[in-house]
C-alpha positions as CSV (number, residue, x, y, z in Angstrom):
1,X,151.7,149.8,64.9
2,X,154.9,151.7,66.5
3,X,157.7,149.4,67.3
4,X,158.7,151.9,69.5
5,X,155.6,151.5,71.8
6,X,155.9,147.5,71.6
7,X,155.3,145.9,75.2
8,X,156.5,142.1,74.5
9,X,160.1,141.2,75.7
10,X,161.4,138.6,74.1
11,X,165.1,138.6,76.6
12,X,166.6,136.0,78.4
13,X,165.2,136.6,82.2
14,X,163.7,139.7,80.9
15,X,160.4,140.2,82.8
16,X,157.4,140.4,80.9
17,X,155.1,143.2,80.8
18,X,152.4,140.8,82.6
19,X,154.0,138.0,84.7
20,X,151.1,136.1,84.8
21,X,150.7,132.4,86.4
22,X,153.1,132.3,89.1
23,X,151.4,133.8,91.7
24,X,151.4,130.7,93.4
25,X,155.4,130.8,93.6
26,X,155.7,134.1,94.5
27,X,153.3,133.7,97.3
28,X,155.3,130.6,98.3
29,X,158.6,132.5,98.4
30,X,157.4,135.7,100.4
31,X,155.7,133.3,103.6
32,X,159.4,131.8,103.5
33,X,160.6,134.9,103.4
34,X,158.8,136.2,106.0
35,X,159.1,132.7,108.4
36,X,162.6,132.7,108.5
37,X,162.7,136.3,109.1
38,X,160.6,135.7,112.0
39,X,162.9,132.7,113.2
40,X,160.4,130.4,112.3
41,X,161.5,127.4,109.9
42,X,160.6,127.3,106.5
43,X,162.3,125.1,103.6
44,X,164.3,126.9,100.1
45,X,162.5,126.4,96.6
46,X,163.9,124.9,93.9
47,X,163.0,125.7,90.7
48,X,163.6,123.5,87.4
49,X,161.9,123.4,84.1
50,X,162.6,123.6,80.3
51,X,164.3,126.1,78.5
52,X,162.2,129.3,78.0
53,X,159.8,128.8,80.8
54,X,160.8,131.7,83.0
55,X,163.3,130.3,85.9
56,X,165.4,133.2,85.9
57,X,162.5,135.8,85.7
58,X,161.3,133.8,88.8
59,X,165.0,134.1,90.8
60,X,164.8,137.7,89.4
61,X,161.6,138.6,91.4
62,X,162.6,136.2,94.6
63,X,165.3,139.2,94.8
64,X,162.7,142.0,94.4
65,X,160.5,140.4,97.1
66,X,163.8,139.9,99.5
67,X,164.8,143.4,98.7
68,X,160.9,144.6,100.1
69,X,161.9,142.7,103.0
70,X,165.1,144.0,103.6
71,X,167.0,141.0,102.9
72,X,170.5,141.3,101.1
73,X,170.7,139.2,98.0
74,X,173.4,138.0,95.5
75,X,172.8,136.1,92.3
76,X,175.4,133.2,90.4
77,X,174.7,131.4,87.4
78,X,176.5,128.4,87.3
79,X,178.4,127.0,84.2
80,X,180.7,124.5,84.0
81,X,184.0,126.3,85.0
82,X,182.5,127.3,88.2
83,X,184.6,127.4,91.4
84,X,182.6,126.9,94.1
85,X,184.7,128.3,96.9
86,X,185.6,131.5,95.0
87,X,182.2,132.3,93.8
88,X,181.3,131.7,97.5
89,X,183.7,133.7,99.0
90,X,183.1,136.6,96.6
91,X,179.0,136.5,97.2
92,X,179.8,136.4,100.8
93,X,182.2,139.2,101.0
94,X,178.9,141.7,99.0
95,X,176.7,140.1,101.7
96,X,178.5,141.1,104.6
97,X,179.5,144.3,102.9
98,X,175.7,145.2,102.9
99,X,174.9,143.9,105.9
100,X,177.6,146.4,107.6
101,X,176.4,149.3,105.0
102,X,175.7,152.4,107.4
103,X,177.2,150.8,110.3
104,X,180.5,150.7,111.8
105,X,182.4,148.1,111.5
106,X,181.3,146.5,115.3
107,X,182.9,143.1,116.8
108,X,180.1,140.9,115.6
109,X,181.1,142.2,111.7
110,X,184.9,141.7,112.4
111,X,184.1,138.2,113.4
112,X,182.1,137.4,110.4
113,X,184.8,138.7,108.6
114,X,187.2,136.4,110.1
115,X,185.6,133.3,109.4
116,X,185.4,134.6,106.0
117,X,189.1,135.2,106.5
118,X,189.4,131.6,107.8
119,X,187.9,129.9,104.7
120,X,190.0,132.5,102.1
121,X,193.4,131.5,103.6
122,X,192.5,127.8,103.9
123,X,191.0,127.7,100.0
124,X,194.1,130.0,98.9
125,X,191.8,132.7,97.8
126,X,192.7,136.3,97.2
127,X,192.0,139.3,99.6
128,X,189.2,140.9,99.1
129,X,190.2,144.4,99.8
130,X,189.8,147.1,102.5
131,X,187.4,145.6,104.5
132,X,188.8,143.0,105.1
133,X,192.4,144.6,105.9
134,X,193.6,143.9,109.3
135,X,191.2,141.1,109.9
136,X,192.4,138.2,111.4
137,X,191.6,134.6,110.8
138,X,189.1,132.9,113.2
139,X,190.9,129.5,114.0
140,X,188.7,126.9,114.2
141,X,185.9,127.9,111.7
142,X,185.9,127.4,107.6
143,X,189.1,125.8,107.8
144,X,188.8,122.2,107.9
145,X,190.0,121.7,104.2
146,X,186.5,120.0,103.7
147,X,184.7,121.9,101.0
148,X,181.2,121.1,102.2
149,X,182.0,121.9,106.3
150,X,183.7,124.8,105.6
151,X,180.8,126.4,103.3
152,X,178.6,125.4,105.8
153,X,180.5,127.2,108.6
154,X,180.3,130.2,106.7
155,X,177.0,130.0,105.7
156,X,176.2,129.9,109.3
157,X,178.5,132.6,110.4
158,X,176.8,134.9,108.1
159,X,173.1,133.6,108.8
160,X,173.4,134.3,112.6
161,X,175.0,137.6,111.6
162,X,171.9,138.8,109.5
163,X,169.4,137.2,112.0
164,X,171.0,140.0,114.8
165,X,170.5,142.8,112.4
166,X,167.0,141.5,111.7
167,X,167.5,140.8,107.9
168,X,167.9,138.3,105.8
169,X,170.4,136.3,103.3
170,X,169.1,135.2,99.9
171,X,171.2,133.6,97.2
172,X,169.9,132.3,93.6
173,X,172.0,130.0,91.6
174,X,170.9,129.8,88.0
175,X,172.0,127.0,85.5
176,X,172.4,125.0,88.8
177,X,172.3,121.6,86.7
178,X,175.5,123.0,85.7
179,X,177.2,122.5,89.6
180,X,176.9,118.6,89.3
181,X,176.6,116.7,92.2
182,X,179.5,117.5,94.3
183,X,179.4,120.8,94.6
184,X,175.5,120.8,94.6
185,X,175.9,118.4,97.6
186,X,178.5,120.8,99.1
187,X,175.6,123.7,98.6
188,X,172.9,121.6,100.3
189,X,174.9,120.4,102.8
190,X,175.5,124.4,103.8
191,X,171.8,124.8,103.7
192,X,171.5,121.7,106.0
193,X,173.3,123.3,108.8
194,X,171.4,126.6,108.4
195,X,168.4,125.0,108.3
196,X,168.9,123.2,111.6
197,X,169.3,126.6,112.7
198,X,166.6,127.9,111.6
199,X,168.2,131.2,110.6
200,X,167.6,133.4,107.9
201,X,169.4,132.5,105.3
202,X,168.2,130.8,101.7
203,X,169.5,129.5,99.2
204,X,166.8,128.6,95.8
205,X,169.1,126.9,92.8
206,X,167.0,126.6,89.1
207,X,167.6,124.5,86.2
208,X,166.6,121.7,84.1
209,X,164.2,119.2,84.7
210,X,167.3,117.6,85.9
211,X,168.0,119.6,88.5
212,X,165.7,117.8,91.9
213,X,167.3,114.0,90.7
214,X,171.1,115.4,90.8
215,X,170.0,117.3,94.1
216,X,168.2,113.9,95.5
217,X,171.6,111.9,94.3
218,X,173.8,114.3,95.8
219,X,172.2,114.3,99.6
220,X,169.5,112.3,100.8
221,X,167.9,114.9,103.0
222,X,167.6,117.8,100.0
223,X,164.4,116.8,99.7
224,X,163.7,118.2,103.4
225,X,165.6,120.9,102.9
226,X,164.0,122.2,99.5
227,X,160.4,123.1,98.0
228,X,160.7,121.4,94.7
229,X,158.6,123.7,92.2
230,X,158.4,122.7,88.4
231,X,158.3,125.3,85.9
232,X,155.7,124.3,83.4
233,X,154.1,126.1,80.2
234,X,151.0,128.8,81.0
235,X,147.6,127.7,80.8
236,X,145.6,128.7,78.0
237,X,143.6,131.4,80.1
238,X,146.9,132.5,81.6
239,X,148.6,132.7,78.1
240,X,145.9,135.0,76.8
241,X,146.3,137.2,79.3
242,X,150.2,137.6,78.9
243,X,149.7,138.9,75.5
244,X,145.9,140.7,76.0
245,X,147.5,143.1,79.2
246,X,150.6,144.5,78.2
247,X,148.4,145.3,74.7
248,X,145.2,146.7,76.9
249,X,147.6,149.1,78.8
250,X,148.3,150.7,75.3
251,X,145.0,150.8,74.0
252,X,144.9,147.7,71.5
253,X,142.8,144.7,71.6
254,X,143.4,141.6,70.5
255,X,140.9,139.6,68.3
256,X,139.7,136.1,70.0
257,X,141.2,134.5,67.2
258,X,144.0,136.1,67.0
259,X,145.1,135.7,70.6
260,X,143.6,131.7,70.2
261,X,145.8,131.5,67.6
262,X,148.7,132.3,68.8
263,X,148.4,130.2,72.2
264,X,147.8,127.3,70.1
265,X,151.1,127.5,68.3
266,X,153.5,128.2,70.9
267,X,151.7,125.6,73.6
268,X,151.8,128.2,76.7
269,X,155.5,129.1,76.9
270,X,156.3,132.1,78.1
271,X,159.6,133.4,76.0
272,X,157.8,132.2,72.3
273,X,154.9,134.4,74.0
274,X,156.8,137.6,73.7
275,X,158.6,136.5,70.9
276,X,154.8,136.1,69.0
277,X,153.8,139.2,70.6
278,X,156.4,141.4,69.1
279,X,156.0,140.2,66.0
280,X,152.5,140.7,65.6
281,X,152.5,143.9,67.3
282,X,155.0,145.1,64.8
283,X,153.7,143.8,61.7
284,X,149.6,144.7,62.7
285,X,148.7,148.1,60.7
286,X,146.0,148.7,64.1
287,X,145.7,151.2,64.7
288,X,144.3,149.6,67.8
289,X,143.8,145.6,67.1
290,X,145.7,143.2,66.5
291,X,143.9,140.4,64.3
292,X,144.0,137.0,62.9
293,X,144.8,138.2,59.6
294,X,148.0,140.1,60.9
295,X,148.9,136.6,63.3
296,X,148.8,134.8,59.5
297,X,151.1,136.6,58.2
298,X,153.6,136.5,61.6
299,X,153.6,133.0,62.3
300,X,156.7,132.7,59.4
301,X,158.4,135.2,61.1
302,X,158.4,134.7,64.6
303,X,159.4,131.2,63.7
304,X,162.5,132.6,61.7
305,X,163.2,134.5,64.8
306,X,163.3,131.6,66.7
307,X,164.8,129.6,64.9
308,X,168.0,132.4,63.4
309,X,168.3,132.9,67.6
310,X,166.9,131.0,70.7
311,X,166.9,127.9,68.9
312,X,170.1,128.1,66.7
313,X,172.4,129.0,69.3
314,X,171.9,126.1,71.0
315,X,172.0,124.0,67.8
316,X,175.5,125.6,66.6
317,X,177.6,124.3,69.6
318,X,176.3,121.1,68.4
319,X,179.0,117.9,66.7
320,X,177.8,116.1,63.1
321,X,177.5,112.9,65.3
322,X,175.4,114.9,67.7
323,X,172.7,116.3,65.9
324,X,172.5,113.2,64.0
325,X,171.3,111.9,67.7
326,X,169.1,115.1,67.7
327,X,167.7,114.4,63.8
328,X,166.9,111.1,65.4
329,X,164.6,112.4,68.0
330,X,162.8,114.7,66.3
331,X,162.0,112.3,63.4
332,X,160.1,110.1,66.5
333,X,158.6,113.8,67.6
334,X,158.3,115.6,70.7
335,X,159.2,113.3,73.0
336,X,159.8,112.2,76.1
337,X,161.6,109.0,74.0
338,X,162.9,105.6,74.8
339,X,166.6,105.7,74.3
340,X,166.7,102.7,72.9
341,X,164.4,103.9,70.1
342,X,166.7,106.9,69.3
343,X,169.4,104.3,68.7
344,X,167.3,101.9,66.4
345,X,166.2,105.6,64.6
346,X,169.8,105.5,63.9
347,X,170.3,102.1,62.7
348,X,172.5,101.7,65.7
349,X,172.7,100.1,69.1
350,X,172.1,101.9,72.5
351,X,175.3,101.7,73.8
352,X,176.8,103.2,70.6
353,X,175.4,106.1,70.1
354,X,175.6,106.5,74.6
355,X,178.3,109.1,74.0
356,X,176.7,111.4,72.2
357,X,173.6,111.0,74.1
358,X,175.9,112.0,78.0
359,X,177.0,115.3,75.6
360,X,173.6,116.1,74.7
361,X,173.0,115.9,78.3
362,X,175.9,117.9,79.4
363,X,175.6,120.4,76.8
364,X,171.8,121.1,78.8
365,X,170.0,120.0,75.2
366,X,168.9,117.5,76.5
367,X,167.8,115.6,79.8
368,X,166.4,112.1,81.4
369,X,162.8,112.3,82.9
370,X,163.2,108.8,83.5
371,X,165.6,105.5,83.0
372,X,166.2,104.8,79.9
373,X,164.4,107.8,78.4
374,X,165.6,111.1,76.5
375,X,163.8,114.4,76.1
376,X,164.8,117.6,74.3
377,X,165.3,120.3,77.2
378,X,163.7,123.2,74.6
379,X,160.4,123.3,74.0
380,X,159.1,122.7,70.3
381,X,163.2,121.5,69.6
382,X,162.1,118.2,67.4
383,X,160.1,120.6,65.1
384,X,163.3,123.2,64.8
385,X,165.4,120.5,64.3
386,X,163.1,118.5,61.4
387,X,163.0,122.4,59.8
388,X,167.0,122.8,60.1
389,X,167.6,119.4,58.7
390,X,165.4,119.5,56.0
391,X,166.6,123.3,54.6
């Protein structure tokens, strides 16, 4: 069939022709959304989940519903050279920009501006340009020297400031595991304040199934604070339908086998979803079905997709010692896996091979659902990984 007229979209946060199985979160978000609008309370979301499962689409459509609501939104992704008081300052300095947008620049702007001003001069930050030109300082506010006080003075300085225009503040953090626990504590401890307040400003981090634990470890109260929402893999139903839409809206039907098929081999997750999808839809003659003969011949390939892509480039930044850890795992299978075991897999003991087990971990290849335990953060990783090692 024409590859030009192919609906799947296998991208990283790209949306997929039929989002399917997350109504529940979006429906979640928007009554926030509308709650804190209204001055009403309501708690953030945070998302985590494996690799591939749609996070980022997720953050991507929290914006869209903000947008419909007239909130202003900015979006970070965290990595590990992240400073959190610049990245701050700079989201902050867009936000107020559109909150002012169409409106002169009246004393209740200038003041926002000057705590902004504050918490620049006290975190020796640059200017940030014309707008903020003959602002002055507000002594007193963001200027403690204490990272997690001084983001939370801001943060409420520019929640009260959107609450008297009516509108709303929404910022997503991606790769928030990335943060670690200080400055995720810092974040959460801004939220805190603004939450007392009640004012309508949110904050929704999403990451790895690591990502509630580090929050829980790095404040108490983040539990109170946060909807905790895990990511999982569609349902069977649901993945059906995110391959049978987007192929209905172009006249093509998939066979029952076919779409059974296909579900079957990449368990429910979204991105191998689109990944099968375009392969099948580009290899199938149709002229308007897709069938199980065609998904025969594009299991080999969609793997070799995978495998020459999503799953290599995490693999490459990998050491020798490392994916000797990694062979380890997969030889025991999916997992989750005692860490112990892993280390007898290797004919070593556990605090041995420890190291390479904390880089695994900080690399995001890995995480631990439990004590003692180690899981591969990609889906279907053990069976790249037995393929890889044995080529």
């Amino acid at each position: 069939m024409d590859p030009s007229r192919n609906p799947y979209s296998p991208g990283a946060g790209a949306r997929p022709p039929a989002l399917v199985g997350r109504d529940s979160e979006l429906n979640d978000f928007e009554i926030a959304t509308k709650r804190l609008g209204a001055g009403l309370y309501d708690r953030s979301m945070l998302l985590s989940g494996l690799r591939g499962v749609g996070k980022t689409v997720l953050l991507n459509e929290f914006c869209s519903i903000a947008q419909r609501h007239k909130w202003v939104f900015q979006q970070i992704e965290a990595n590990k050279e992240l400073d959190l008081s610049r990245i701050i300052a700079d989201r902050i300095r867009i936000v107020l920009l559109q909150l002012s947008a169409g409106h002169r620049l009246a004393e209740r702007a200038r003041r926002a501006l000057g705590v902004l001003k504050s918490f620049k001069v006290r975190w020796n930050l640059p200017e940030g340009g014309d707008i903020e030109f003959g602002i002055e300082p507000i002594a007193g506010r963001a200027d403690t020297g204490i990272l997690q006080e001084d983001i939370a003075d801001l943060f409420t300085e520019v929640g009260e400031y959107a609450g008297e225009r009516k509108v709303g503040v929404l910022i997503t953090i991606d790769e928030a595991q990335y943060l670690g626990r200080d400055q995720l504590g810092t974040l959460v401890m801004g939220l805190h304040k603004v939450s007392q307040r009640q004012l309508p400003f949110m904050v929704v981090p999403a990451g790895l199934p690591s990502l509630p634990a580090l929050a829980g470890e790095a404040r108490s109260y983040a539990e109170r604070l946060f909807t905790f929402v895990k990511i999982n893999s569609l349902q069977p139903e649901e993945a059906a339908a995110a391959l049978a839409v987007p192929a209905e809206a172009r006249g093509v039907r998939w066979h029952a086998d076919a779409l059974g098929r296909i579900v079957d081999e990449t368990a429910g997750y979204p991105y191998f979803l689109q990944e099968f999808g375009k392969q099948a839809w580009n290899f199938a003659t149709g002229p308007s079905q897709i069938s199980l003969e065609d998904i025969r011949h594009t299991i080999p390939m969609a793997f070799n997709a995978l495998d020459t892509g999503f799953f290599s480039i995490r693999f490459d930044r990998t050491t020798e010692t490392e994916r000797d850890y990694l062979a380890a795992m997969a030889h025991l299978g999916a997992g989750p896996h005692p860490s112990g075991a892993v280390a007898s897999a290797m004919g070593r003991t556990t605090s041995q091979v420890s190291p390479y087990r904390n880089s695994l971990i900080a690399k995001g290849l890995c995480h631990a659902p439990r004590y003692g335990q180690i899981a591969f953060t990609v889906p279907m990783f053990d069976q790249f990984v037995r393929r890889r090692m044995s080529s």
